[in-house]
PLY file of the C-alpha trace (Angstrom):
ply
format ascii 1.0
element vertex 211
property float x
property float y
property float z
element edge 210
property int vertex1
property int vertex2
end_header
11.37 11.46 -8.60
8.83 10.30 -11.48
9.32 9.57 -14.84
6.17 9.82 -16.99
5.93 7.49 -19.63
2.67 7.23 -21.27
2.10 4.74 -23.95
3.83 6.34 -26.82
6.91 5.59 -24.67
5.95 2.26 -23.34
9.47 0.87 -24.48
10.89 3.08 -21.61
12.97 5.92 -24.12
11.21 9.11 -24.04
10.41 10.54 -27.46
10.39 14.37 -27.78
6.73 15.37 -27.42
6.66 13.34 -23.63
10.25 15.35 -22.84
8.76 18.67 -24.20
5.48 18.03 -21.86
7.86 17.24 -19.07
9.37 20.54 -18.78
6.44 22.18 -19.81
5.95 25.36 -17.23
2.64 23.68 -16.14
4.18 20.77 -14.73
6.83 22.65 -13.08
4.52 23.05 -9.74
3.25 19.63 -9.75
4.79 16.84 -7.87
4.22 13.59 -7.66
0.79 12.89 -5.29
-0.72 15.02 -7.57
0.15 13.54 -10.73
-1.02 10.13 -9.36
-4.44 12.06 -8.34
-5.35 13.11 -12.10
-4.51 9.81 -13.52
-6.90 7.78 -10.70
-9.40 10.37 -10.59
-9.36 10.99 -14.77
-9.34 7.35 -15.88
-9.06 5.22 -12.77
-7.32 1.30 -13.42
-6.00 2.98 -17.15
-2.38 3.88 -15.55
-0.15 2.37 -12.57
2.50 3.67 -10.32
5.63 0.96 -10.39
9.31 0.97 -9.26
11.57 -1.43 -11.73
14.97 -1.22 -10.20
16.23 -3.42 -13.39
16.15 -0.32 -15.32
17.95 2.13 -13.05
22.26 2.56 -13.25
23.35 0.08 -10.77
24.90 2.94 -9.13
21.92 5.08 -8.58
20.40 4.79 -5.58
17.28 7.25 -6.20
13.92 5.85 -5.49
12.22 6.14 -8.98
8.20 6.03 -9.72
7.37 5.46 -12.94
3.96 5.86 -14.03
2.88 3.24 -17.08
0.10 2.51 -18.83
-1.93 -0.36 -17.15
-2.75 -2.17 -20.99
1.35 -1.86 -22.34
3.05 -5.14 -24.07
5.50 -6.88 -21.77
8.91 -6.12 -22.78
12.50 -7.56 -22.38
15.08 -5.05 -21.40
18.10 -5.58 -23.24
21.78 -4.82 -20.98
24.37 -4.11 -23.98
28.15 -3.46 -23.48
28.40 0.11 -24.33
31.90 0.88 -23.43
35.53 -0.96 -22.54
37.23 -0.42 -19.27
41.03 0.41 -19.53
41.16 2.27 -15.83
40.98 -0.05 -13.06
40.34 2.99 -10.46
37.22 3.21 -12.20
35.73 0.05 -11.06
34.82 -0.12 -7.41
34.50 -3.46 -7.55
33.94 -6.69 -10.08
31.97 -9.32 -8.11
31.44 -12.78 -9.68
28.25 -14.99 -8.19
27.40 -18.33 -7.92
25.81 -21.25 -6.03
28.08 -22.70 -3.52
27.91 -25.68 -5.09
30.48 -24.45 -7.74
33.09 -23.75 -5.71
34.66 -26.95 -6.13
34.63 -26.29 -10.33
35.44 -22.57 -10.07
38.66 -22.68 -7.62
40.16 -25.25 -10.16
38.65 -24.08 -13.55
37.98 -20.71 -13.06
35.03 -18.84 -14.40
33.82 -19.47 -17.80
30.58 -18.20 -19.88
27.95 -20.16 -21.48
28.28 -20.21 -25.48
27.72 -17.37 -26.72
27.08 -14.98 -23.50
29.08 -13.14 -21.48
30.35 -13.32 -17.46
28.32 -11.01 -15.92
29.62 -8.87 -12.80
28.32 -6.77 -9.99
30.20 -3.58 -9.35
27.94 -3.10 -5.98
30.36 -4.19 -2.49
27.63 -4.88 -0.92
25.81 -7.81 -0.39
21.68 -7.92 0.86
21.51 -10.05 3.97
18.10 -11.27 3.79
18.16 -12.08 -0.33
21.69 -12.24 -1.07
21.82 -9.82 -4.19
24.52 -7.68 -4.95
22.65 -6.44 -8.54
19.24 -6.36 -9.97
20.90 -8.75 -12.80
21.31 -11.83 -9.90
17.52 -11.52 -9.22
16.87 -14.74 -10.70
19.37 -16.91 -9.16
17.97 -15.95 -5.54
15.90 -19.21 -5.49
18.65 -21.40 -6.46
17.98 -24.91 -3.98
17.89 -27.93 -4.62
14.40 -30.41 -5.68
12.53 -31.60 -2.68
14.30 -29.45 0.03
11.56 -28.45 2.66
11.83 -26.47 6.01
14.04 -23.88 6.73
17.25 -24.77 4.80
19.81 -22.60 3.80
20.31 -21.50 0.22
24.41 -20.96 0.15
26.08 -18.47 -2.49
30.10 -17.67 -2.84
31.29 -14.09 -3.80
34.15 -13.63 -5.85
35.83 -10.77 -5.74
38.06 -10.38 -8.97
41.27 -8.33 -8.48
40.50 -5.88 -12.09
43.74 -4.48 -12.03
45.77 -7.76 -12.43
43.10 -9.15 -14.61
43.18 -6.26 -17.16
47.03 -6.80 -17.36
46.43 -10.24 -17.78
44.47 -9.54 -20.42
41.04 -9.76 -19.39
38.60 -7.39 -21.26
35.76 -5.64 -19.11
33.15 -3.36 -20.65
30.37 -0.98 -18.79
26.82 -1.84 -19.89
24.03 0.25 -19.98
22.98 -0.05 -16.67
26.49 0.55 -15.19
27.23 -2.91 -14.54
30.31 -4.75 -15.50
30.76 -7.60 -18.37
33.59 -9.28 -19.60
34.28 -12.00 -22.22
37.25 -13.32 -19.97
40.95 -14.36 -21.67
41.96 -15.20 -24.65
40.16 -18.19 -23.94
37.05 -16.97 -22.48
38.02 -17.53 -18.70
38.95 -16.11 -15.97
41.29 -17.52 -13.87
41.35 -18.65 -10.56
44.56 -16.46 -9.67
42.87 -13.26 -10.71
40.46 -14.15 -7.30
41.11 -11.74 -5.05
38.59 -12.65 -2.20
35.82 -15.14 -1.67
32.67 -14.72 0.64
30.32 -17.55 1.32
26.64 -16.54 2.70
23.43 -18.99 3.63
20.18 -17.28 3.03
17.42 -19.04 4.31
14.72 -20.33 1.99
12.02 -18.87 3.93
13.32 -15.17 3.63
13.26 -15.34 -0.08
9.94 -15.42 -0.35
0 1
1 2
2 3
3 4
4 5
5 6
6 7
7 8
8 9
9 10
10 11
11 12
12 13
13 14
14 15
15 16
16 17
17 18
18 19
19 20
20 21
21 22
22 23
23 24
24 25
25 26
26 27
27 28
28 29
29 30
30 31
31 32
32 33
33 34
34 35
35 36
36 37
37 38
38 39
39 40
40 41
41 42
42 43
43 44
44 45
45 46
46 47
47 48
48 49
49 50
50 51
51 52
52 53
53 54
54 55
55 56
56 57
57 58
58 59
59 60
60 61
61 62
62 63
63 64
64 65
65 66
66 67
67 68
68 69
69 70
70 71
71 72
72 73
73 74
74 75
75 76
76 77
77 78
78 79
79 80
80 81
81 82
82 83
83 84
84 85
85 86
86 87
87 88
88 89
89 90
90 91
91 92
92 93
93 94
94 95
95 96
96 97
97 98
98 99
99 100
100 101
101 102
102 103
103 104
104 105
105 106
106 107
107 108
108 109
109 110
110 111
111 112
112 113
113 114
114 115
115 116
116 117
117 118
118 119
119 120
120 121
121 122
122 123
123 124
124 125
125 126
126 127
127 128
128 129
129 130
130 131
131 132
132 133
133 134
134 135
135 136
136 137
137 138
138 139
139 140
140 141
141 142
142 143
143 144
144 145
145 146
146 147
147 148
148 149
149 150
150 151
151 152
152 153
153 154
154 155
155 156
156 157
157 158
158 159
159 160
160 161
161 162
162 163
163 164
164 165
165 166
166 167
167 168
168 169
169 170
170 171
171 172
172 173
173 174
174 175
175 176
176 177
177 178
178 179
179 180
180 181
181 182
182 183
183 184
184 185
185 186
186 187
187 188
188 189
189 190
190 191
191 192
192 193
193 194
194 195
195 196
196 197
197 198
198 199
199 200
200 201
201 202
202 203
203 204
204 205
205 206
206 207
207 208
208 209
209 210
């Protein structure tokens, strides 16, 4: 599938001309090889063909092409709560992660937010083998060893599987974002506890395969 977002739309929301050209009938027999033929062969280097899994639902697994403008501005994409979980049957699963390094802090204190932010969940059970990610929000803490490691040394991560049911009667708020993942502001006191854990996994990556 391919999304065509010229530069009018360069902040990734379609405005109504680009969704009336979309369904226009003349587009209706062309697919995507040919698309990417009249933009190289009309203005070659002026548009390029990128996938940016950080803007798909976390639950959709389709392969999307987009198809941007080669000179657009950089932006940030912004994950907002959109609405509050009350079913627990909705949520396949709430995964918490972290280096392994905070295990010791986060089996005695629980999980707690920075000022300001929110804990941020994965509602994927499934874990990547060779990077560790569970959701395109993680992507930055893939890298996460320590200063002057060398060789082939393993980068270790824990998993924390949060039982949603007994945390929402505990009262523990969670909210769906945007992008279908899962936030939550913790208690009353912005934690979670460590008796709302309902599993733990531990897996070594090694550095080398993060590259």
């Amino acid at each position: 599938m391919i999304w065509w977002v010229p530069g009018c739309c360069s902040t990734r929301i379609l405005c109504s001309f680009c969704w009336s050209q979309l369904h226009h009938a003349r587009w209706l027999e062309v697919n995507v090889y040919d698309v990417r033929a009249y933009a190289e062969e009309g203005n070659p280097g002026r548009f390029e063909f990128v996938t940016e899994p950080d803007v798909h639902s976390a639950m959709d697994t389709r392969q999307l092409l987009w198809m941007r403008t080669s000179y657009r501005p950089k932006k940030t994409i912004t994950d907002a709560a959109i609405s509050r979980i009350f079913d627990p049957s909705t949520v396949p699963a709430a995964i918490y992660k972290a280096p392994s390094s905070d295990w010791k802090t986060l089996k005695t204190d629980g999980i707690r937010a920075q000022p300001n932010c929110l804990i941020h969940l994965s509602p994927r059970d499934f874990i990547e083998e060779n990077t560790g990610s569970i959701g395109t929000f993680f992507k930055d803490m893939l890298k996460l060893t320590k200063p002057g490691e060398s060789g082939r040394k393993a980068t270790s991560f824990i998993y924390i599987h949060l039982d949603v049911e007994k945390a929402l009667m505990s009262g523990v708020d969670f909210y769906r974002t945007r992008l279908a993942n899962i936030v939550t502001t913790g208690d009353r006191t912005g934690v979670i506890r460590p008796s709302l854990f309902k599993d733990i996994t531990q897996v070594n990556i090694e550095k080398d395969s993060l590259k």
